[in-house]
N, C-alpha and C positions, 0 to 999 in steps of 0.2 A: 536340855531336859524341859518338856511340858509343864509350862503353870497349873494351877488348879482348874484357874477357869479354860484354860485349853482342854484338858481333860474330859472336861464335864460333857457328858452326853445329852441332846437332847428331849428327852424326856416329855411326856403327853403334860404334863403338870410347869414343866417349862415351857414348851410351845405353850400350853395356852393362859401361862404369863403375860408371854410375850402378845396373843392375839389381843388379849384384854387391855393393855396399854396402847393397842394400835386404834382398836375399836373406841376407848376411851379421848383417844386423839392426844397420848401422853406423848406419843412417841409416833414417826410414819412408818412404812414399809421400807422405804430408801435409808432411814437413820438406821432402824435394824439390820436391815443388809449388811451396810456397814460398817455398822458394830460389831458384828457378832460373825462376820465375816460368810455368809449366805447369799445364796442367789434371791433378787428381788422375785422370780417365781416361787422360790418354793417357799417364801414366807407370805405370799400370794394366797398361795396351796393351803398354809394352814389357815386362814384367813375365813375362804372361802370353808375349809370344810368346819370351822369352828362352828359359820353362820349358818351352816348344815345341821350341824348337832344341837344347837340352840334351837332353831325354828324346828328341830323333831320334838325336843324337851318338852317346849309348849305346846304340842299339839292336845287334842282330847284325849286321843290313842297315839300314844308315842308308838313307833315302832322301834323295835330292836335292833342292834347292829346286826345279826343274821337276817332281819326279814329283806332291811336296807339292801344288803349287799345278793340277797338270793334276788329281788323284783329286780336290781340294775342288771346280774345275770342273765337274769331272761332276756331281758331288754336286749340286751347287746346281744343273745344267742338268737334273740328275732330275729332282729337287723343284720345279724353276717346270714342266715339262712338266708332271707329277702336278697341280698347282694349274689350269694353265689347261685339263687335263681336267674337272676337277672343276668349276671355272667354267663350260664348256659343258654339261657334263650339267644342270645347276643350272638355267642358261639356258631348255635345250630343255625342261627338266621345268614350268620358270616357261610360259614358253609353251602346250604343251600343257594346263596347268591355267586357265588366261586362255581356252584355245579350248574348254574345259568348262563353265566357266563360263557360256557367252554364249547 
């Protein structure tokens, strides 16, 4: 049978326990890991996005977690557009070079 602290889920209010003691230098990344039995990334992961949500907090205009998450959408809906141009061009240039060839 699971102990309590096995049970326990981790929680936005737990993870960022845990960053605060990391950030504080109470505790490392590698002692949490294995403590608490976690991959040294994904306590990495909350780390990094803790230092995320902190440096939005301070901002003049904070932004919202929907603005956050709608401008990185874009971002990435660029960047795969930009890629599968580039794939095509890539394509038609493969082809036309294949139809010179022959």
């Amino acid at each position: 049978m699971k102990t309590e602290d096995e049970i326990k889920r981790w929680t936005a209010r737990r993870k960022s326990a845990l960053v605060l003691e990391i950030i504080q230098a109470k505790t490392t990344v590698a002692e949490a890991s294995r403590a608490y039995d976690l991959s040294p990334s994904e306590v990495e992961g909350w780390v990094d996005e803790g230092k995320r949500g902190m440096e939005n907090a301070l901002r003049a205009k904070p932004e919202d977690v929907r603005e956050q998450y709608e401008r990185q959408l874009q971002l990435l809906q660029q960047a795969y557009g930009e890629a599968m141009l580039e794939l095509r061009a890539r394509k038609t240039l493969q082809a036309l070079l294949d139809e010179e060839g022959k």
